[in-house]
C-alpha positions in Angstrom: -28.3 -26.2 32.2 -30.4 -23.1 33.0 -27.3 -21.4 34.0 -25.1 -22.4 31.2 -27.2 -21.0 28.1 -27.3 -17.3 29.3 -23.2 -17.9 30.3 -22.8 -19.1 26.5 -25.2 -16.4 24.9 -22.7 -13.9 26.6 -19.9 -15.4 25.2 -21.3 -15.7 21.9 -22.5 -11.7 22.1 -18.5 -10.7 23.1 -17.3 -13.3 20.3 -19.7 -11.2 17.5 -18.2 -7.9 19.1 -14.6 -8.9 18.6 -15.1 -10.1 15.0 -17.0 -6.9 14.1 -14.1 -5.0 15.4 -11.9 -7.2 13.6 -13.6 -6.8 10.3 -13.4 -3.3 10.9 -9.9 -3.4 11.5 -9.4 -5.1 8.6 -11.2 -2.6 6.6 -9.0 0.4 8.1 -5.8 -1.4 7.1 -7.0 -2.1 3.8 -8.0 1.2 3.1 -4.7 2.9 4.7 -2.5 0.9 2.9 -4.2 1.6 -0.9 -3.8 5.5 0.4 -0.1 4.0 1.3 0.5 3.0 -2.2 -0.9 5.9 -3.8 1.8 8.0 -2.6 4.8 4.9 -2.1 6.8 6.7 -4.5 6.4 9.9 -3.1 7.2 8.3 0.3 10.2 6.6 -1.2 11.6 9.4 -2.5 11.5 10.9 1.2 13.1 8.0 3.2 16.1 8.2 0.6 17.2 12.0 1.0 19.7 10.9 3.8 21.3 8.8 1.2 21.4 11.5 -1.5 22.3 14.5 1.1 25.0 11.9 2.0 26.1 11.1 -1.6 25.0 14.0 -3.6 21.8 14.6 -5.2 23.1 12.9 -8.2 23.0 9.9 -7.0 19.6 7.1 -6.8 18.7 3.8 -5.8 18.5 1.0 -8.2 16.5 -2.3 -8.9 18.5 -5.2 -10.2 15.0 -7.1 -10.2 12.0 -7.1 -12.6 10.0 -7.0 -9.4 12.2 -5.7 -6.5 11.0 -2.0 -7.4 7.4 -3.4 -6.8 7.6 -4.9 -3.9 9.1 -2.1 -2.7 6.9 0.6 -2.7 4.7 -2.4 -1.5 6.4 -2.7 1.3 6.3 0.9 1.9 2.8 1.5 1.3 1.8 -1.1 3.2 3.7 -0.2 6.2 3.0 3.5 5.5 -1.0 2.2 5.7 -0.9 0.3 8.8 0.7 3.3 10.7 -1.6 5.8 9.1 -4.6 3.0 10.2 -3.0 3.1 13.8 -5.0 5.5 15.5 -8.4 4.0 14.5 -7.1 0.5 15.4 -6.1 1.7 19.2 -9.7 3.4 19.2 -11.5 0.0 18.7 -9.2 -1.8 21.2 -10.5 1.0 23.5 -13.9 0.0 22.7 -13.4 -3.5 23.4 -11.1 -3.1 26.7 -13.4 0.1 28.3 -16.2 -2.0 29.5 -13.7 -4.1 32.0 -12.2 -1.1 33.3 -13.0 1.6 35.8 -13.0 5.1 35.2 -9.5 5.8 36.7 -7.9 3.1 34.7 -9.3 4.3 31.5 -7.7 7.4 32.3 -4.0 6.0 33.0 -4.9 3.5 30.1 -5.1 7.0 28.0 -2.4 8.9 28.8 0.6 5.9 28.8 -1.7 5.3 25.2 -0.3 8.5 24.3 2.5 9.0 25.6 3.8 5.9 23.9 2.7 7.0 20.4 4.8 10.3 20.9 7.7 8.5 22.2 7.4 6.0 19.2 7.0 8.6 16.6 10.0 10.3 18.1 12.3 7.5 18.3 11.3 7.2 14.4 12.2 11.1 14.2 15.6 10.8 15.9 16.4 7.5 13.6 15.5 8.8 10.6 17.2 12.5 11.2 20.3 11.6 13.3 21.1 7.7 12.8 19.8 6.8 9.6 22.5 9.7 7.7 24.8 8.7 9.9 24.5 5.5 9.0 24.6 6.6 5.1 27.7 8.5 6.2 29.7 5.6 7.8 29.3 2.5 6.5 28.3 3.8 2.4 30.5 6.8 1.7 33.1 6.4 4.3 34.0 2.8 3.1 33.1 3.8 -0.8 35.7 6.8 -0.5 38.4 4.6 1.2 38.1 1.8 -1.7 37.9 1.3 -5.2 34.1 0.0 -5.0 31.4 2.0 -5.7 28.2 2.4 -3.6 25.1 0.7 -5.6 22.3 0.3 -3.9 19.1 -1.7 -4.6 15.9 0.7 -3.3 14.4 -2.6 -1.8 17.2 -3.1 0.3 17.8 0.2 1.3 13.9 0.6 2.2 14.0 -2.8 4.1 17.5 -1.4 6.3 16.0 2.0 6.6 12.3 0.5 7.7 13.8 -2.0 10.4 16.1 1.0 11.7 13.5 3.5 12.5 11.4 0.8 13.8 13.3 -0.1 16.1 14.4 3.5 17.4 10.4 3.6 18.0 10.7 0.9 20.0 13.9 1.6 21.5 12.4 5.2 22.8 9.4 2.9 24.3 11.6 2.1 27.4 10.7 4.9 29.6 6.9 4.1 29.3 7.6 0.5 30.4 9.5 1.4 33.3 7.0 4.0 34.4 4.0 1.5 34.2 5.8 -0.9 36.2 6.8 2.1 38.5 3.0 2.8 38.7 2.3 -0.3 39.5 4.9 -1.0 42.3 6.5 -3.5 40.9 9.9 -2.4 40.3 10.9 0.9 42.6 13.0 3.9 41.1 16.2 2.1 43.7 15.8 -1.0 41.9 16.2 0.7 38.2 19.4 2.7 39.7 21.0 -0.5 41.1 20.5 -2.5 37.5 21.6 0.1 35.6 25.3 -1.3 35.5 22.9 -5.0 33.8 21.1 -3.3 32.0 23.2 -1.4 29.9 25.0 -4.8 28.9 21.3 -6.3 28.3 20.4 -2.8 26.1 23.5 -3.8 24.2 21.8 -7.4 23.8 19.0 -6.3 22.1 20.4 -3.4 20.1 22.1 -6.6 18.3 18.6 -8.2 17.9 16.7 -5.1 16.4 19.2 -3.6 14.4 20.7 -4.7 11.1 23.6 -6.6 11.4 26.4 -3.9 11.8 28.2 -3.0 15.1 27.7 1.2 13.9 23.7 0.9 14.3 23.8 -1.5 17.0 25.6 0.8 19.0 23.7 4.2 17.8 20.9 2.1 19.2 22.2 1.1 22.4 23.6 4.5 23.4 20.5 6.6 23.6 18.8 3.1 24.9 20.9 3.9 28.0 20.2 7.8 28.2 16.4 6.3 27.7 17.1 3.7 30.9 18.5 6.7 32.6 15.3 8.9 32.3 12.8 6.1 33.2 14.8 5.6 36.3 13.9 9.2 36.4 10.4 9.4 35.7 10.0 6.5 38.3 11.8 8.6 41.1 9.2 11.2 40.5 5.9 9.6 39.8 6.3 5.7 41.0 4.5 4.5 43.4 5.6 6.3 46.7 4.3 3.5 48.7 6.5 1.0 47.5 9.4 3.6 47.5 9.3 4.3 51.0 9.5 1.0 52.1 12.5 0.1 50.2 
Protein backbone atom coordinates (compact mmCIF):
# COMPACT_ATOMS: atom_id res chain seq x y z
CA UNK A 1 0.00 0.00 0.00
CA UNK A 2 3.02 2.08 0.85
CA UNK A 3 4.24 1.61 -2.59
CA UNK A 4 1.07 2.25 -4.37
CA UNK A 5 0.26 6.00 -3.06
CA UNK A 6 3.54 7.61 -4.22
CA UNK A 7 2.98 5.41 -7.81
CA UNK A 8 -0.67 7.09 -7.96
CA UNK A 9 0.57 10.72 -6.76
CA UNK A 10 2.85 10.38 -9.91
CA UNK A 11 0.23 9.67 -12.06
CA UNK A 12 -2.02 12.15 -10.75
CA UNK A 13 1.04 14.99 -11.08
CA UNK A 14 1.56 13.84 -15.09
CA UNK A 15 -2.46 13.74 -15.41
CA UNK A 16 -2.47 17.70 -14.04
CA UNK A 17 0.44 18.35 -16.50
CA UNK A 18 -1.34 17.05 -19.54
CA UNK A 19 -4.53 18.89 -18.83
CA UNK A 20 -2.66 22.13 -18.16
CA UNK A 21 -1.17 21.71 -21.54
CA UNK A 22 -4.35 20.90 -22.92
CA UNK A 23 -6.08 23.90 -21.54
CA UNK A 24 -3.42 25.72 -23.00
CA UNK A 25 -3.75 24.29 -26.20
CA UNK A 26 -7.12 25.10 -26.18
CA UNK A 27 -6.46 28.61 -25.42
CA UNK A 28 -3.89 28.92 -28.50
CA UNK A 29 -6.51 27.57 -30.89
CA UNK A 30 -9.14 29.71 -29.65
CA UNK A 31 -7.15 32.65 -29.94
CA UNK A 32 -5.66 31.71 -33.51
CA UNK A 33 -8.70 31.04 -34.99
CA UNK A 34 -10.60 34.61 -33.73
CA UNK A 35 -7.19 36.19 -35.45
CA UNK A 36 -8.33 33.53 -38.36
CA UNK A 37 -11.69 35.11 -38.68
CA UNK A 38 -10.55 38.59 -38.48
CA UNK A 39 -8.96 38.33 -41.70
CA UNK A 40 -11.26 35.13 -43.41
CA UNK A 41 -12.30 37.41 -45.99
CA UNK A 42 -9.04 38.59 -46.70
CA UNK A 43 -7.85 34.92 -46.78
CA UNK A 44 -10.69 34.04 -48.97
CA UNK A 45 -10.14 36.42 -51.42
CA UNK A 46 -6.46 34.84 -51.67
CA UNK A 47 -7.29 31.12 -52.06
CA UNK A 48 -9.70 32.21 -54.99
CA UNK A 49 -7.10 34.09 -57.36
CA UNK A 50 -6.43 30.73 -59.24
CA UNK A 51 -10.08 30.73 -60.04
CA UNK A 52 -10.16 34.33 -61.28
CA UNK A 53 -6.50 34.26 -63.04
CA UNK A 54 -8.21 31.10 -64.64
CA UNK A 55 -11.62 32.84 -65.44
CA UNK A 56 -10.84 36.47 -65.55
CA UNK A 57 -10.90 38.85 -62.80
CA UNK A 58 -14.43 39.47 -63.63
CA UNK A 59 -15.52 36.67 -62.40
CA UNK A 60 -16.51 35.70 -58.17
CA UNK A 61 -17.76 33.07 -56.10
CA UNK A 62 -21.29 32.94 -55.07
CA UNK A 63 -23.53 31.86 -52.05
CA UNK A 64 -26.84 30.24 -52.91
CA UNK A 65 -27.34 30.02 -48.97
CA UNK A 66 -28.37 32.56 -46.23
CA UNK A 67 -25.58 30.95 -44.26
CA UNK A 68 -23.15 29.15 -46.74
CA UNK A 69 -21.01 32.52 -46.90
CA UNK A 70 -20.71 32.22 -43.06
CA UNK A 71 -19.69 29.14 -42.61
CA UNK A 72 -17.33 29.75 -44.96
CA UNK A 73 -15.07 32.09 -43.80
CA UNK A 74 -15.66 29.91 -40.71
CA UNK A 75 -14.32 27.27 -42.08
CA UNK A 76 -11.47 29.23 -43.21
CA UNK A 77 -10.69 31.02 -40.22
CA UNK A 78 -10.75 28.30 -38.23
CA UNK A 79 -8.51 26.24 -40.20
CA UNK A 80 -6.40 29.35 -40.89
CA UNK A 81 -6.26 29.53 -36.74
CA UNK A 82 -5.27 26.06 -36.03
CA UNK A 83 -2.31 26.28 -38.53
CA UNK A 84 -1.20 29.68 -37.28
CA UNK A 85 -1.67 27.86 -33.42
CA UNK A 86 0.60 25.00 -34.82
CA UNK A 87 3.85 25.94 -33.73
CA UNK A 88 2.97 26.62 -30.13
CA UNK A 89 0.93 23.34 -30.02
CA UNK A 90 4.23 21.23 -31.21
CA UNK A 91 6.21 23.32 -28.47
CA UNK A 92 3.99 21.92 -25.61
CA UNK A 93 4.02 18.39 -27.03
CA UNK A 94 7.86 18.91 -26.75
CA UNK A 95 7.32 19.82 -23.18
CA UNK A 96 5.42 16.86 -22.36
CA UNK A 97 7.48 14.20 -24.59
CA UNK A 98 11.28 15.82 -23.53
CA UNK A 99 11.40 14.40 -20.13
CA UNK A 100 11.22 10.57 -21.55
CA UNK A 101 13.83 11.21 -24.05
CA UNK A 102 17.59 11.42 -24.14
CA UNK A 103 19.46 14.15 -25.35
CA UNK A 104 20.22 12.57 -28.84
CA UNK A 105 16.64 11.75 -29.47
CA UNK A 106 15.43 15.14 -28.70
CA UNK A 107 17.74 16.21 -31.28
CA UNK A 108 16.50 13.76 -34.18
CA UNK A 109 12.89 14.41 -32.59
CA UNK A 110 13.76 18.22 -33.68
CA UNK A 111 15.07 18.14 -36.93
CA UNK A 112 12.40 15.31 -38.63
CA UNK A 113 9.89 18.07 -36.43
CA UNK A 114 11.16 20.45 -38.86
CA UNK A 115 11.75 19.08 -41.63
CA UNK A 116 8.14 17.90 -41.79
CA UNK A 117 6.58 21.34 -41.29
CA UNK A 118 8.66 22.58 -44.37
CA UNK A 119 7.75 19.63 -46.44
CA UNK A 120 4.06 20.26 -45.35
CA UNK A 121 4.04 23.82 -46.06
CA UNK A 122 5.60 23.05 -49.37
CA UNK A 123 3.33 20.47 -50.53
CA UNK A 124 0.57 23.30 -49.64
CA UNK A 125 2.82 25.70 -51.89
CA UNK A 126 3.02 23.35 -54.83
CA UNK A 127 -0.98 22.54 -54.49
CA UNK A 128 -2.01 25.79 -54.28
CA UNK A 129 0.47 27.31 -57.22
CA UNK A 130 0.68 24.36 -59.65
CA UNK A 131 -2.45 21.95 -58.99
CA UNK A 132 -5.03 24.00 -57.60
CA UNK A 133 -5.05 26.40 -61.23
CA UNK A 134 -4.64 23.54 -63.00
CA UNK A 135 -7.38 22.24 -61.57
CA UNK A 136 -9.44 25.56 -62.19
CA UNK A 137 -8.11 25.19 -65.77
CA UNK A 138 -9.32 21.64 -66.47
CA UNK A 139 -12.24 20.59 -65.10
CA UNK A 140 -14.03 24.60 -64.82
CA UNK A 141 -13.06 26.41 -67.94
CA UNK A 142 -12.13 23.63 -70.10
CA UNK A 143 -15.50 21.90 -69.66
CA UNK A 144 -17.48 25.47 -69.36
CA UNK A 145 -15.81 26.47 -72.85
CA UNK A 146 -16.70 23.10 -74.54
CA UNK A 147 -20.47 23.39 -73.39
CA UNK A 148 -23.25 25.58 -73.12
CA UNK A 149 -23.15 25.62 -69.15
CA UNK A 150 -21.77 28.19 -67.34
CA UNK A 151 -19.29 27.91 -64.44
CA UNK A 152 -21.16 29.07 -60.93
CA UNK A 153 -19.52 28.41 -58.12
CA UNK A 154 -20.64 28.50 -54.47
CA UNK A 155 -17.43 30.07 -52.36
CA UNK A 156 -18.23 27.25 -49.64
CA UNK A 157 -17.66 24.61 -51.99
CA UNK A 158 -14.89 26.00 -53.70
CA UNK A 159 -13.12 26.69 -50.21
CA UNK A 160 -14.03 23.12 -49.04
CA UNK A 161 -12.35 21.53 -52.69
CA UNK A 162 -9.49 23.99 -52.46
CA UNK A 163 -8.87 23.24 -48.42
CA UNK A 164 -8.93 19.30 -48.85
CA UNK A 165 -6.57 19.66 -51.99
CA UNK A 166 -3.80 21.52 -50.45
CA UNK A 167 -4.13 19.48 -47.44
CA UNK A 168 -3.53 16.74 -48.81
CA UNK A 169 -0.48 17.83 -51.08
CA UNK A 170 0.90 18.60 -47.39
CA UNK A 171 0.47 15.38 -46.61
CA UNK A 172 1.35 13.84 -49.78
CA UNK A 173 4.92 15.73 -49.62
CA UNK A 174 5.20 14.02 -45.88
CA UNK A 175 6.38 10.75 -47.62
CA UNK A 176 9.98 11.28 -47.64
CA UNK A 177 10.13 12.00 -43.84
CA UNK A 178 8.37 8.65 -43.12
CA UNK A 179 10.58 6.71 -45.16
CA UNK A 180 13.69 8.41 -43.69
CA UNK A 181 12.55 7.66 -40.03
CA UNK A 182 12.02 4.25 -40.74
CA UNK A 183 15.35 4.32 -42.69
CA UNK A 184 16.85 5.64 -39.32
CA UNK A 185 15.49 3.32 -37.59
CA UNK A 186 16.44 0.15 -39.60
CA UNK A 187 13.45 -1.02 -40.30
CA UNK A 188 13.04 -0.75 -43.85
CA UNK A 189 16.64 -0.50 -45.85
CA UNK A 190 17.00 1.90 -48.97
CA UNK A 191 17.02 -2.01 -51.20
CA UNK A 192 13.69 -2.66 -49.81
CA UNK A 193 12.12 0.96 -50.89
CA UNK A 194 13.86 0.32 -54.59
CA UNK A 195 12.36 -3.22 -54.83
CA UNK A 196 8.55 -1.90 -53.81
CA UNK A 197 8.66 0.85 -55.91
CA UNK A 198 6.82 -1.00 -58.78
CA UNK A 199 3.76 -1.62 -55.28
CA UNK A 200 3.95 1.20 -54.34
CA UNK A 201 3.23 3.39 -57.05
CA UNK A 202 -0.15 1.34 -57.53
CA UNK A 203 -0.66 1.84 -53.55
CA UNK A 204 0.24 5.88 -54.07
CA UNK A 205 -2.48 5.76 -56.70
CA UNK A 206 -4.80 4.10 -53.82
CA UNK A 207 -4.66 6.79 -51.67
CA UNK A 208 -4.50 9.73 -54.14
CA UNK A 209 -8.19 8.40 -54.67
CA UNK A 210 -8.81 8.67 -50.82
CA UNK A 211 -7.37 12.21 -50.18
CA UNK A 212 -8.38 13.95 -53.11
CA UNK A 213 -11.81 15.10 -54.27
CA UNK A 214 -13.45 12.81 -56.31
CA UNK A 215 -12.07 13.51 -59.87
CA UNK A 216 -9.53 11.32 -61.74
CA UNK A 217 -7.46 15.04 -62.82
CA UNK A 218 -6.45 15.70 -58.99
CA UNK A 219 -6.21 12.17 -58.07
CA UNK A 220 -3.62 11.80 -60.54
CA UNK A 221 -1.77 15.34 -60.00
CA UNK A 222 -1.53 13.82 -56.56
CA UNK A 223 -0.21 10.56 -57.30
CA UNK A 224 2.46 11.74 -59.79
CA UNK A 225 4.61 13.83 -57.59
CA UNK A 226 3.70 11.10 -54.73
CA UNK A 227 5.95 8.85 -56.87
CA UNK A 228 8.85 11.44 -57.63
CA UNK A 229 8.28 11.90 -53.53
CA UNK A 230 8.79 7.77 -53.14
CA UNK A 231 11.58 8.14 -55.48
CA UNK A 232 13.57 10.71 -53.30
CA UNK A 233 12.88 8.98 -49.94
CA UNK A 234 14.35 5.85 -51.41
CA UNK A 235 17.00 8.41 -51.88
CA UNK A 236 17.41 10.05 -48.78
CA UNK A 237 17.47 6.46 -47.27
CA UNK A 238 20.47 5.33 -49.51
CA UNK A 239 22.35 8.20 -48.10
CA UNK A 240 21.45 8.58 -44.43
CA UNK A 241 19.72 5.09 -43.37
CA UNK A 242 21.04 3.09 -41.20
CA UNK A 243 24.29 1.70 -42.71
CA UNK A 244 24.12 -1.22 -40.39
CA UNK A 245 21.15 -2.69 -41.65
CA UNK A 246 22.27 -1.72 -45.23
CA UNK A 247 25.22 -3.70 -45.24
CA UNK A 248 23.73 -6.66 -44.24
CA UNK A 249 21.14 -6.81 -46.76
Amino acid sequence: MSDALPRLNKYMDVIVVLRRRFFYCLIALGLGSALGLYFSGDLIRILQMPFQEVLGPGRTLVFMAPTEAFMANMWVGIIAGALLAAPYLFLQGWWVLAPVMYRQQRKTFMFVAMFTAVTFVCGGIFGYFVVLPLAMNLLVRGFEMNSIFEAVLSVQKFCFFALKLLFAFGLAFELPVVMLILGRLGLVTAQAWWRGFRYAVVLIFLIAGILTPPDIFTQIAVAAPLCLLYATGAGLVTLFGKKSEIKQT
